[in-house]
C-alpha positions in Angstrom: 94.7 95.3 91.7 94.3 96.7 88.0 90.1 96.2 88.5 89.8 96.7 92.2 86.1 98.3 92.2 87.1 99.8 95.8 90.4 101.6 94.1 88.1 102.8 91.3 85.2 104.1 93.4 87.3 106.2 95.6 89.6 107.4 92.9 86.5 108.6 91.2 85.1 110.3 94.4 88.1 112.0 94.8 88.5 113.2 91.2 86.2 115.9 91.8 87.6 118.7 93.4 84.3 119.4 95.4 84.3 116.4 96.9 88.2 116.4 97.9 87.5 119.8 99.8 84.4 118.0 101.7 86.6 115.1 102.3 89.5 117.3 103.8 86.6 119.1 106.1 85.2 115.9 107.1 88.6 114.6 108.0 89.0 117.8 110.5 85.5 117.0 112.7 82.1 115.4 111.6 80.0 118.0 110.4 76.1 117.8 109.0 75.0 119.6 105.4 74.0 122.9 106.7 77.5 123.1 107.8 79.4 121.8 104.8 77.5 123.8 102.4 78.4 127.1 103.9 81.4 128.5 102.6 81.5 125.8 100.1 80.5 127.9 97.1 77.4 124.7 96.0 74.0 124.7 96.8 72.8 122.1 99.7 71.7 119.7 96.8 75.3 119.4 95.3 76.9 119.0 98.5 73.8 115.8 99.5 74.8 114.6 96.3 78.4 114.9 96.9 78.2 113.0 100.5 76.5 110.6 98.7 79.2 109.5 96.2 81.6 109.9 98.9 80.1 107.6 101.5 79.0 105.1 98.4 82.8 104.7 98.0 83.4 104.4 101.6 85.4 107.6 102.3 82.7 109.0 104.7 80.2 107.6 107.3 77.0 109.0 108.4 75.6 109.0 111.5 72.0 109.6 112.0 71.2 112.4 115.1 67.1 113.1 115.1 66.2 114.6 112.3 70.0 115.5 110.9 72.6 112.9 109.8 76.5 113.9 110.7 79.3 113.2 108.2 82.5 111.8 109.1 85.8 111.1 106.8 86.9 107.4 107.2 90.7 107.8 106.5 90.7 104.0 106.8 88.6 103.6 103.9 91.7 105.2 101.5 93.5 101.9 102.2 93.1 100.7 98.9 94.8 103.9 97.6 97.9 103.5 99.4 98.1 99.8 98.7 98.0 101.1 95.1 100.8 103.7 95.2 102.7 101.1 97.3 103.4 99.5 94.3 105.3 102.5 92.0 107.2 103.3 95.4 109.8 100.8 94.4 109.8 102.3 90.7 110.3 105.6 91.9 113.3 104.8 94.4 115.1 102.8 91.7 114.4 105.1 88.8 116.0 107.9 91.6 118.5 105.8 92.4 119.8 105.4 88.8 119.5 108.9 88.5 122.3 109.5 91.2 124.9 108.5 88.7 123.5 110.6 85.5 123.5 114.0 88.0 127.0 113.1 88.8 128.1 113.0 85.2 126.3 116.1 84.3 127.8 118.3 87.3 131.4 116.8 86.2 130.7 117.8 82.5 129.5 121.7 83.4 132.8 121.9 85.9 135.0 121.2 82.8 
């Protein structure tokens, strides 16, 4: 999983913190351009340029309505990501569970 291309083309998408807030939009409804560019402080250029590196990375779909295309968020496509942080769960909950023992000894020293 070190070179997954997937892992490393949505990581990238959502590196940008334009894109994230598109993403997190998208994930509320489908929406089209005119309607994620208001309020989202970049011109209509940067946020087509945006959708594009989100849906080349699978996070969003598109779906073609006369002469306007809809974005949607494909929470699906952030499997990759989760199968990815699945792996340091286990590191965290035994680096936490080693910790139990060090807190103890601590709060015994500062009740001396």
């Amino acid at each position: 999983m070190l070179h997954d291309p997937a892992l490393s083309a949505i990581l990238r998408a959502l590196a940008d913190p334009t894109r994230r807030a598109l993403w997190e939009r998208l994930a509320a409804g489908e929406a089209n351009v005119a309607t994620l560019t208001r309020g989202s402080g970049v011109t209509q250029g940067a946020v087509s340029q945006h959708l594009r590196v989100l849906r080349d990375s699978g996070l969003v779909a598109e779906r073609p309505a006369g002469r306007q295309v809809f974005y949607r968020a494909d929470p699906a496509a952030l499997a990759p990501l989760g199968g990815w942080m699945a792996q340091y769960r286990a590191f965290w909950r035994e680096s936490l569970t080693a910790l139990g023992p060090v807190l103890d000894e601590i709060g015994k020293e500062t009740t001396r």
